[in-house]
N, CA, C and O atoms as a MOPAC input file, in Angstrom:
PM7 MOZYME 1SCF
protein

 N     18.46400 1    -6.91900 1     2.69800 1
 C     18.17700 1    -6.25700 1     1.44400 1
 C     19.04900 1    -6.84800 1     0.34600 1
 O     20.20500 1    -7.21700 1     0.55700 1
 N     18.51600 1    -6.91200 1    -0.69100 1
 C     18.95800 1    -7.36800 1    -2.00700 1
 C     20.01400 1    -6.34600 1    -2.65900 1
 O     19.79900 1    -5.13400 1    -2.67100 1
 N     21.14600 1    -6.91700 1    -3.18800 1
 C     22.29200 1    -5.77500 1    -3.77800 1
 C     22.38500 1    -6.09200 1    -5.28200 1
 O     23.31500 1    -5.69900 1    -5.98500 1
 N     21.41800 1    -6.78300 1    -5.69300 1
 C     21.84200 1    -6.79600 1    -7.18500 1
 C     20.67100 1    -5.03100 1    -7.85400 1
 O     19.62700 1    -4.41700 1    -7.63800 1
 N     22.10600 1    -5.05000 1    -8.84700 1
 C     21.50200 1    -3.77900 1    -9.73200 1
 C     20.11600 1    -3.96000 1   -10.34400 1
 O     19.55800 1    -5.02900 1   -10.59400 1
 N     19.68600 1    -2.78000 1   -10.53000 1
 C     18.26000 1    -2.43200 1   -11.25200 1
 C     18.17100 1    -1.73400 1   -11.56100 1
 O     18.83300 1    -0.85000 1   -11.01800 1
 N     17.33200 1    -1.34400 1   -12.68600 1
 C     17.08000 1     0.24200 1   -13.38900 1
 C     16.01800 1     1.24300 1   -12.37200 1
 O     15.69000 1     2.37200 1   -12.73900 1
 N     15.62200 1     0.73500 1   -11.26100 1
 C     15.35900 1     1.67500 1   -10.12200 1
 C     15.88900 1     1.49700 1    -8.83400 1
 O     15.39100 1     0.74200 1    -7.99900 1
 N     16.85600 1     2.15500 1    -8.67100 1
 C     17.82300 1     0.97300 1    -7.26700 1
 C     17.11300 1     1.95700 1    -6.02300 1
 O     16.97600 1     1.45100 1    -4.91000 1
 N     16.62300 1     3.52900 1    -6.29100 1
 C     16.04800 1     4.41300 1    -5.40800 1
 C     14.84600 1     3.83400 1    -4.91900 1
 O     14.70400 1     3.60000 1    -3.71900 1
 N     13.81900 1     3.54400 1    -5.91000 1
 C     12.82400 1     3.24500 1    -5.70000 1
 C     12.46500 1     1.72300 1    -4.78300 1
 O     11.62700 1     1.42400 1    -3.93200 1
 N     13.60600 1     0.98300 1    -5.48400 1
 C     14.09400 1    -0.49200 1    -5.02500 1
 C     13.83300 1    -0.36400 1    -3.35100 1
 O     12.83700 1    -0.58100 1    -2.66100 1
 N     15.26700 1     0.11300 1    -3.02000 1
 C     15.69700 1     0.57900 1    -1.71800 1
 C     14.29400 1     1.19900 1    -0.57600 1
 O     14.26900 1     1.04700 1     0.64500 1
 N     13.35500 1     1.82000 1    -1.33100 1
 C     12.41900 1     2.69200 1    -0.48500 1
 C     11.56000 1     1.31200 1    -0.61500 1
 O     10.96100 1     1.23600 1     0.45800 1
 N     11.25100 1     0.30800 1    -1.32800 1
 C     10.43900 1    -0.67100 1    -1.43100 1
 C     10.60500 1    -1.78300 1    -0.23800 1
 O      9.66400 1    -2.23300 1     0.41700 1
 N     11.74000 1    -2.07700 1    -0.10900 1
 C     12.90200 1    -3.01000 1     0.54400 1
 C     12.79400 1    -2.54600 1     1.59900 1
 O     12.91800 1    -3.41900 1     2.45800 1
 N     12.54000 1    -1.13300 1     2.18300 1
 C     12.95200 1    -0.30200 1     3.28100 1
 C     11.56600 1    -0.58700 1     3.91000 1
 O     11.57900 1    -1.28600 1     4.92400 1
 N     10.47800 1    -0.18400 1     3.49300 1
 C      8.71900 1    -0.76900 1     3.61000 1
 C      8.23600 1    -1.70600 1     4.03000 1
 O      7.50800 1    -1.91900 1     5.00000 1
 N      8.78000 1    -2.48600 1     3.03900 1
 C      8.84700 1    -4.02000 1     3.55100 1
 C      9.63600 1    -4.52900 1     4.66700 1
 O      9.53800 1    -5.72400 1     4.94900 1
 N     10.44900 1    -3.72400 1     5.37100 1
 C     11.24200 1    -4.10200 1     6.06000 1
 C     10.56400 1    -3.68800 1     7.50400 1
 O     10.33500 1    -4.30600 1     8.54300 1
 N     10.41700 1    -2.72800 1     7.18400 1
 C      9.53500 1    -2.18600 1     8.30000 1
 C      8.21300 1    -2.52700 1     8.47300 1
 O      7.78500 1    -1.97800 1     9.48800 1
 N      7.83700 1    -2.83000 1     8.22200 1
 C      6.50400 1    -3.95200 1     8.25000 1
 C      6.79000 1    -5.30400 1     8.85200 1
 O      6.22500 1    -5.69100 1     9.87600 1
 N      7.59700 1    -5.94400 1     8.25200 1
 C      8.25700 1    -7.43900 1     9.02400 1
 C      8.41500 1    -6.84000 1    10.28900 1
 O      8.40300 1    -7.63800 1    11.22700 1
 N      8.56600 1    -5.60400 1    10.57900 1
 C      9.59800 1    -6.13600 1    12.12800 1
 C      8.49500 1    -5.02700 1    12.97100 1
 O      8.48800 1    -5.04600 1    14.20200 1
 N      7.76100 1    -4.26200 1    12.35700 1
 C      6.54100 1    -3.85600 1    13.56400 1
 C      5.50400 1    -4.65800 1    13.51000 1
 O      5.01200 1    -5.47100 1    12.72900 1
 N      5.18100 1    -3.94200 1    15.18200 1
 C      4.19600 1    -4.81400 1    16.06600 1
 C      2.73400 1    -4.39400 1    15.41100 1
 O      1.77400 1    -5.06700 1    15.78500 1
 N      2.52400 1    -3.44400 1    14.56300 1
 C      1.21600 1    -3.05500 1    14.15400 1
 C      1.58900 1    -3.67700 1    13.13700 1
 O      2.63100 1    -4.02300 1    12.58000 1
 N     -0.23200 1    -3.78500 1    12.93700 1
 C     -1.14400 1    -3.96800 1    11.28900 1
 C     -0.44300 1    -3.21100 1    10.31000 1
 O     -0.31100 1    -2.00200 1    10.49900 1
 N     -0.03200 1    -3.68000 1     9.41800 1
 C     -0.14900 1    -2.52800 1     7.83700 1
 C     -0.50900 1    -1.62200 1     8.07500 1
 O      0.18600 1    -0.61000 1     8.16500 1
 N     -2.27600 1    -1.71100 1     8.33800 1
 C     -3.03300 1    -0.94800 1     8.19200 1
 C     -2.52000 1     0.24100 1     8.67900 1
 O     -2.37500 1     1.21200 1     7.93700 1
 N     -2.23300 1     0.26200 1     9.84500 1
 C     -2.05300 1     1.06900 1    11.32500 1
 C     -0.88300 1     1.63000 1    10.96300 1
 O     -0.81800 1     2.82900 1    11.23300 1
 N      0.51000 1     0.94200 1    10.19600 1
 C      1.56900 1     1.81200 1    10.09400 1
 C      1.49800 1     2.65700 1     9.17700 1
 O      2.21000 1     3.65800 1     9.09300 1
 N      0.00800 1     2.08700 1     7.86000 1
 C      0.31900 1     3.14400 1     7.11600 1
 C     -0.64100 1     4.15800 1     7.50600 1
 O     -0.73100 1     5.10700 1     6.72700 1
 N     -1.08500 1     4.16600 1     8.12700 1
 C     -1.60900 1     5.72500 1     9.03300 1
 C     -0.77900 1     6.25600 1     9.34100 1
 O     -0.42400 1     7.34900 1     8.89900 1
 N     -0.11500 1     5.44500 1    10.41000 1
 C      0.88000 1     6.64500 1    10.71100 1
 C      2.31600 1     7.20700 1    10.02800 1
 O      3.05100 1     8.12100 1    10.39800 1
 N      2.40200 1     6.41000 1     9.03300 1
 C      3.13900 1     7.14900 1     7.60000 1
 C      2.86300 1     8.48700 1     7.06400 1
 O      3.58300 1     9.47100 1     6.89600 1
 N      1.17200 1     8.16600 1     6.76200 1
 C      0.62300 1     9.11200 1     5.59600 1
 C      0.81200 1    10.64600 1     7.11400 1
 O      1.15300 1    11.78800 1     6.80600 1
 N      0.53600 1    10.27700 1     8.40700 1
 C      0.44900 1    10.86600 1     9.25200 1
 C      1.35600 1    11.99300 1     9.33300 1
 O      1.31700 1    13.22300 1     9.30100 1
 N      2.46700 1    10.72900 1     9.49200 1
 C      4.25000 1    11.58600 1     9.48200 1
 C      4.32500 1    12.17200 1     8.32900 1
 O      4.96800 1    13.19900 1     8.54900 1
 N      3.98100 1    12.12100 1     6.95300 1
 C      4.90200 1    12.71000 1     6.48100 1
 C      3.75600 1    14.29700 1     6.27900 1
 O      4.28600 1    15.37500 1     6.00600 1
 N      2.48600 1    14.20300 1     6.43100 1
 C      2.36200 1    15.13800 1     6.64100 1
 C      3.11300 1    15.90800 1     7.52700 1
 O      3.70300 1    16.91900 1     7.14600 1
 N      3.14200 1    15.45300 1     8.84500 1
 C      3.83300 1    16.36800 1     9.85000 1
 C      5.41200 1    16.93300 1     9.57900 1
 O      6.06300 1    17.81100 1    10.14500 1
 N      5.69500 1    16.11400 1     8.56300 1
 C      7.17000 1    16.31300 1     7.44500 1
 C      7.35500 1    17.29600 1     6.47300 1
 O      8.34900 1    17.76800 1     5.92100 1
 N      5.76100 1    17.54800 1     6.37600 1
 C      5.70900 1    18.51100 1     4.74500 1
 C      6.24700 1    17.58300 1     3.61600 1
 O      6.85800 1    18.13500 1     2.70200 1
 N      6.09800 1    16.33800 1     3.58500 1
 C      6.72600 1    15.27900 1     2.59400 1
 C      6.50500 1    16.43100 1     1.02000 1
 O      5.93000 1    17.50900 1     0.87000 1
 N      6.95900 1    15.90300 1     0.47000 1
 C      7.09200 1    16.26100 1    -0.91300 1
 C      6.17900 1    15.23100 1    -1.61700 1
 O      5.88400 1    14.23600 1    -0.95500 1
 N      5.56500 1    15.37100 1    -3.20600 1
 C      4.60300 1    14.79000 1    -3.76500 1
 C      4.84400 1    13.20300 1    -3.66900 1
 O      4.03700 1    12.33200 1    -3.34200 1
 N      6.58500 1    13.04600 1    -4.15900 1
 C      6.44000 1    11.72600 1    -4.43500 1
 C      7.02700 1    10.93200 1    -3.31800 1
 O      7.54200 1     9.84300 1    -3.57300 1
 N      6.99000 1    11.38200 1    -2.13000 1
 C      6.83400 1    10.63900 1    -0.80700 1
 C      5.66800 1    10.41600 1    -0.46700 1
 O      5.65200 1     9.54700 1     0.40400 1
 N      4.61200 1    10.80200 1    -0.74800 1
 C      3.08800 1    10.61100 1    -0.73400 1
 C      3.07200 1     9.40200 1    -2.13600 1
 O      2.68100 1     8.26600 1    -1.86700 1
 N      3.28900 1     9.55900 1    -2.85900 1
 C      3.30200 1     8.77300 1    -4.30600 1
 C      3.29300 1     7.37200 1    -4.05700 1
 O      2.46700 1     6.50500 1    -4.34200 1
 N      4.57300 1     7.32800 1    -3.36600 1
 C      5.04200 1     6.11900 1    -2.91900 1
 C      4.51700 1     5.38900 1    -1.58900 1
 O      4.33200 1     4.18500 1    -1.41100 1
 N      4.40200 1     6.04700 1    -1.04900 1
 C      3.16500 1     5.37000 1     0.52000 1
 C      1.79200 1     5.08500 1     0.43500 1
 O      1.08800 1     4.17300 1     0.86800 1
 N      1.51100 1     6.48900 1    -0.49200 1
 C     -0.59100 1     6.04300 1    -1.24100 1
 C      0.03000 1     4.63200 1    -2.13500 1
 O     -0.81500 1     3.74800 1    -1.99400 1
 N      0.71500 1     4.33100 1    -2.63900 1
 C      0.72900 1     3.18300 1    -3.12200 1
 C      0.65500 1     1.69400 1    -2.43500 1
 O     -0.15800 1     0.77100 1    -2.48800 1
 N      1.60300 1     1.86100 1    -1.92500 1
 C      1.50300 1     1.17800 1    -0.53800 1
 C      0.45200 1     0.80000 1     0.58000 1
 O      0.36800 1    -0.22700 1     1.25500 1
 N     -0.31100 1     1.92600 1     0.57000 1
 C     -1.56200 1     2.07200 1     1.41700 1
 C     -2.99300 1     1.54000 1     0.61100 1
 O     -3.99800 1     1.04000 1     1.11600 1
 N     -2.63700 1     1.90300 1    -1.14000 1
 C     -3.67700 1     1.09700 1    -1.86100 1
 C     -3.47400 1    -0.59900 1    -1.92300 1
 O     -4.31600 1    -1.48700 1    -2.05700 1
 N     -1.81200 1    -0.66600 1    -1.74700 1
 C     -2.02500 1    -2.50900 1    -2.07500 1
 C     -2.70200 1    -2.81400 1    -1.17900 1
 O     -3.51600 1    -3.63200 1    -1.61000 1
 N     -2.97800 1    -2.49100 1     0.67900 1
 C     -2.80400 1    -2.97300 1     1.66600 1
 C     -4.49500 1    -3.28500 1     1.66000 1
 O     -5.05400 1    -4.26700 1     2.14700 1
 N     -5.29300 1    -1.80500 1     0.75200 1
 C     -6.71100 1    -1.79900 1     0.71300 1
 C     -7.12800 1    -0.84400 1     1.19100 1
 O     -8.33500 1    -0.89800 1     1.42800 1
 N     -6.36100 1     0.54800 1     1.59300 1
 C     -6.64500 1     1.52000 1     1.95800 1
 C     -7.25100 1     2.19800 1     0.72900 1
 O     -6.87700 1     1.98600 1    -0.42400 1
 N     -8.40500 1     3.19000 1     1.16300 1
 C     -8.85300 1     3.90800 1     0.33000 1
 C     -9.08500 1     5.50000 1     0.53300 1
 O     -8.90100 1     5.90500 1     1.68100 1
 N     -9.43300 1     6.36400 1    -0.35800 1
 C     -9.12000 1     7.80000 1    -0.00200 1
 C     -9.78300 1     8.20200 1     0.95900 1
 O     -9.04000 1     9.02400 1     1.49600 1
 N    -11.03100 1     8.13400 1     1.72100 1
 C    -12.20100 1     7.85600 1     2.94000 1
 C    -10.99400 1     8.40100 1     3.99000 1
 O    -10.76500 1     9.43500 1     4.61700 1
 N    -10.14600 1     6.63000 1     3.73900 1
 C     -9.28900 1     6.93900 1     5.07200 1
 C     -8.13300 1     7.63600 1     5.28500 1
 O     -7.65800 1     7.76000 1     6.41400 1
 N     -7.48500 1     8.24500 1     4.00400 1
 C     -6.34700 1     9.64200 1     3.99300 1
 C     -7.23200 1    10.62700 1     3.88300 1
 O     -6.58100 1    11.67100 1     3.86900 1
 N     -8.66000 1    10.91400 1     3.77400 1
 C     -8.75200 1    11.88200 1     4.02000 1
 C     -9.24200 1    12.46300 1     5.86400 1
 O     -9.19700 1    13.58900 1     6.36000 1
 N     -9.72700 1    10.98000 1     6.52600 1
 C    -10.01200 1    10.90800 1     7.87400 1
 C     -8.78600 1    11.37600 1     8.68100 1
 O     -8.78900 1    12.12000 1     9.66200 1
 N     -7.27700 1    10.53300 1     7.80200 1
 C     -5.81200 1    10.99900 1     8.89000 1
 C     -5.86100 1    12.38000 1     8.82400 1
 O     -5.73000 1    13.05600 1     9.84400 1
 N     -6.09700 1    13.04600 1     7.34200 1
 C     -6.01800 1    14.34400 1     7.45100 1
 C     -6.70100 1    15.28600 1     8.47400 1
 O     -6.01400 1    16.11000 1     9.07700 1
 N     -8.16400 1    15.17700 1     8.70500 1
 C     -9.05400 1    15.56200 1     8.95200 1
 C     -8.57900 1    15.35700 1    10.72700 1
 O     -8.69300 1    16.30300 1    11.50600 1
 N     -7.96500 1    13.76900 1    11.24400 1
 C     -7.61000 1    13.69800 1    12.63000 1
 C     -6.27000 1    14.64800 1    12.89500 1
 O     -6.09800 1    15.29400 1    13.92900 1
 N     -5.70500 1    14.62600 1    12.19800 1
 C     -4.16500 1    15.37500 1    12.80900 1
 C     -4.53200 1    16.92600 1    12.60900 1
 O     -4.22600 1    17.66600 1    13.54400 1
 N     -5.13900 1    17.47900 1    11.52200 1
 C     -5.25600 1    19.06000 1    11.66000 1
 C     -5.12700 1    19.57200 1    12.42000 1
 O     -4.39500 1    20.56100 1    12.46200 1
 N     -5.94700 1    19.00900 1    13.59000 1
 C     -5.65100 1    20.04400 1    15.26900 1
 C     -4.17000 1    19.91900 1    15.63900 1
 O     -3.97700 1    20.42100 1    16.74700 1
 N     -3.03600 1    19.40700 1    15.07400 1
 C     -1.64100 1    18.92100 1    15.95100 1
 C     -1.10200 1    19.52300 1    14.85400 1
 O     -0.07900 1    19.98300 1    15.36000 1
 N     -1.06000 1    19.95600 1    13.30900 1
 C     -0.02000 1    19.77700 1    12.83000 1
 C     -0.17900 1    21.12900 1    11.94700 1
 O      0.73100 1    21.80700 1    11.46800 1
 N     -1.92900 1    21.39000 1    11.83700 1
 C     -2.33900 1    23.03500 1    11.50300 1
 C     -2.84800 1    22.58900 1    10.41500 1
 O     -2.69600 1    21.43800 1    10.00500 1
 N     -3.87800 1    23.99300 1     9.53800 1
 C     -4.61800 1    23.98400 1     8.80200 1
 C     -3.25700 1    24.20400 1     8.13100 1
 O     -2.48700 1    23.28300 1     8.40000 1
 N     -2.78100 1    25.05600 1     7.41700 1
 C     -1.28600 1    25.22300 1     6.36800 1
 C     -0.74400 1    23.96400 1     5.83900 1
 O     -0.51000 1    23.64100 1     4.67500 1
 N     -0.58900 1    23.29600 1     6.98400 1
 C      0.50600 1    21.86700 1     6.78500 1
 C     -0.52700 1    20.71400 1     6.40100 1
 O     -0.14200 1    19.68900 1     5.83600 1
 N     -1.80700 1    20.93000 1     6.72600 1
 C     -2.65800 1    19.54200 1     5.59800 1
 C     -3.19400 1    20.30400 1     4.52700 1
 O     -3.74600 1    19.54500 1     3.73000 1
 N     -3.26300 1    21.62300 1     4.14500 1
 C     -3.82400 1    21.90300 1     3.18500 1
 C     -2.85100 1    21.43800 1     1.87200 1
 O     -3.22100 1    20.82100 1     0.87300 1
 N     -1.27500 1    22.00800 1     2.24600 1
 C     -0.42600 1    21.48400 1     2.17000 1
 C      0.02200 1    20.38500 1     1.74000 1
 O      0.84200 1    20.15000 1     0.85300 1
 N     -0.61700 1    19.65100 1     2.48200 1
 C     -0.68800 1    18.13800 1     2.27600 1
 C     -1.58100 1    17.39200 1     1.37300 1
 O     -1.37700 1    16.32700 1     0.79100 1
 N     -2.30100 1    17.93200 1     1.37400 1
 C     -3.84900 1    17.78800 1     0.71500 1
 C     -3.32600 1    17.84100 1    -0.97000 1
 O     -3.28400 1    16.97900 1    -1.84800 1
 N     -3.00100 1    19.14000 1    -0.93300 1
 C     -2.02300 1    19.92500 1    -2.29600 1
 C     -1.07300 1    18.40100 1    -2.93600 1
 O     -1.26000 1    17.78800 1    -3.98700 1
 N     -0.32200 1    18.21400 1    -2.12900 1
 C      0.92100 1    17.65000 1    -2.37900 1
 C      0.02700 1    15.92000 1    -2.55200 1
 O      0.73200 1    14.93300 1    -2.75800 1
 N     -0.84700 1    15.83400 1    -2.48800 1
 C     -1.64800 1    14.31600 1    -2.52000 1
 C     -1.81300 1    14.74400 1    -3.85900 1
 O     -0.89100 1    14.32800 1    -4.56000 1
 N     -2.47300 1    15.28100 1    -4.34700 1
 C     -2.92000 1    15.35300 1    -5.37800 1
 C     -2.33700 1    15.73300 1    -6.76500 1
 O     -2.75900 1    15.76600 1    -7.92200 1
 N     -1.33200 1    15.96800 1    -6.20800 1
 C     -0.11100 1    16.37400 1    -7.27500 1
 C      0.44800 1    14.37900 1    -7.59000 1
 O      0.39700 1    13.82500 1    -8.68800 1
 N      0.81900 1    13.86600 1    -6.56000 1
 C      1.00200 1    12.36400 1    -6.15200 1
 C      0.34600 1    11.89900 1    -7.34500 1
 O      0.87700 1    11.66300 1    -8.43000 1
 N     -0.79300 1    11.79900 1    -7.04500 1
 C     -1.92500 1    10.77200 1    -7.69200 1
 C     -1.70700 1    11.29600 1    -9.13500 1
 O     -1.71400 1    10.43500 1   -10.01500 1
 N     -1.50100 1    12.66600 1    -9.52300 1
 C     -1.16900 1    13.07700 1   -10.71600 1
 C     -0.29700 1    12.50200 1   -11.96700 1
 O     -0.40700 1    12.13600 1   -13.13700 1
 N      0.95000 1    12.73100 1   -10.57100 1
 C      2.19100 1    11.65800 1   -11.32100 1
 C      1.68600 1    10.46500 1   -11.72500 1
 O      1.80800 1    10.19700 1   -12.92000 1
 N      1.06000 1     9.56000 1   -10.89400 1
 C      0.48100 1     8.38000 1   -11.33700 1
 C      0.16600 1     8.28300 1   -11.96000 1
 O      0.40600 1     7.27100 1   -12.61800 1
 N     -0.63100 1     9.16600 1   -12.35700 1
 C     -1.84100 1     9.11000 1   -13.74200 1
 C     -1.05000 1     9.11300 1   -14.72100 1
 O     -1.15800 1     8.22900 1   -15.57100 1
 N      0.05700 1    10.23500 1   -14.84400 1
 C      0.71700 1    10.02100 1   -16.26600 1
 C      1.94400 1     8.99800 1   -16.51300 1
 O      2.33300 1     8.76100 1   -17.65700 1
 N      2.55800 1     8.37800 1   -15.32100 1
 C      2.99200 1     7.19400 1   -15.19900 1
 C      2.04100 1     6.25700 1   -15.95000 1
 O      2.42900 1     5.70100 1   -16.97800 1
 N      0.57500 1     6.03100 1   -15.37700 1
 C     -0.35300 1     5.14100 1   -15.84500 1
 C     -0.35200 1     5.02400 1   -17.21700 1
 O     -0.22100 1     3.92200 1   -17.74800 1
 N     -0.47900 1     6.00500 1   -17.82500 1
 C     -0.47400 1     6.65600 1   -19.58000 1
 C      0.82600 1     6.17300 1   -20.24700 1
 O      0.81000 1     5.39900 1   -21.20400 1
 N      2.08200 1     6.72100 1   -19.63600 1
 C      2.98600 1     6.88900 1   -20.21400 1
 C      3.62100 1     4.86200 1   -20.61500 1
 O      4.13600 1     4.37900 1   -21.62300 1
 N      3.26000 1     4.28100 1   -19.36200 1
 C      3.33900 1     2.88500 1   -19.29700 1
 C      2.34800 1     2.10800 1   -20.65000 1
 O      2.73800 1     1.28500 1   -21.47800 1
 N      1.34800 1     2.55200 1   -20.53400 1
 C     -0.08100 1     2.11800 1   -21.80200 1
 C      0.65500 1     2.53900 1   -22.88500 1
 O      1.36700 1     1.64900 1   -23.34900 1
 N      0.71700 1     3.60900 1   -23.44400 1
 C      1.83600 1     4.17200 1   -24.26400 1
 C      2.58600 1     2.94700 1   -24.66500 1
 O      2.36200 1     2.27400 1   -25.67100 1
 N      3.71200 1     2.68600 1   -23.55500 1
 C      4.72400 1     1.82300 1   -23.75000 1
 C      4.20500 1     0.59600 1   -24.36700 1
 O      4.71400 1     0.24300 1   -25.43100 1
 N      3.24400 1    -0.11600 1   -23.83600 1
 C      3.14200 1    -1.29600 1   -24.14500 1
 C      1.95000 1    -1.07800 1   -25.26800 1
 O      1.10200 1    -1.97000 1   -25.24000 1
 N      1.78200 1    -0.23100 1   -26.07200 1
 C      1.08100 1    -0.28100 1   -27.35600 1
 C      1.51400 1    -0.19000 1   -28.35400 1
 O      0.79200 1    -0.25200 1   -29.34900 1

């Protein structure tokens, strides 16, 4: 990992951390980020731990089809509460984005 400063060293670090973990597992992208979006349901992740992995899961070419299929597969293991939950907390995610998206357009106008 890289130690020079940045005006996001959190975000940096969780980027670095991704990437890191990807180099060194035996699965596809694809496949780990299933079982990301998987875990952190089973985590109760918070919005912008979803924020940051749907991102991740969009560079790779994932699309909503297939977070809504993980959802739809784990329900029986992890309960209706904890993906509705989850479901909730996606969409709050994509939210942030949106006004990230804005607030960035903004910037550069």
């Amino acid at each position: 990992m890289s130690t020079h400063a940045t005006e996001t060293p959190l975000l940096d670090l969780v980027k670095e951390m991704t990437a890191d973990s990807l180099a060194f597992t035996t699965l596809e992208a694809r496949d780990v980020m299933l079982a990301r979006i998987a875990a952190l349901v089973a985590m109760d992740a918070p919005p912008a731990s979803y924020l940051l992995n749907l991102g991740a899961a969009s560079e790779i070419g994932m699309e909503a089809e297939e977070v809504r299929g993980i959802l739809t597969a784990i329900a029986p293991i992890v309960g209706t509460p904890r993906v509705v939950e989850a479901a909730g907390n996606i969409v709050e995610a994509l939210g942030i984005a949106l006004e990230l998206a804005e607030f960035e357009a903004e910037l550069e106008a």
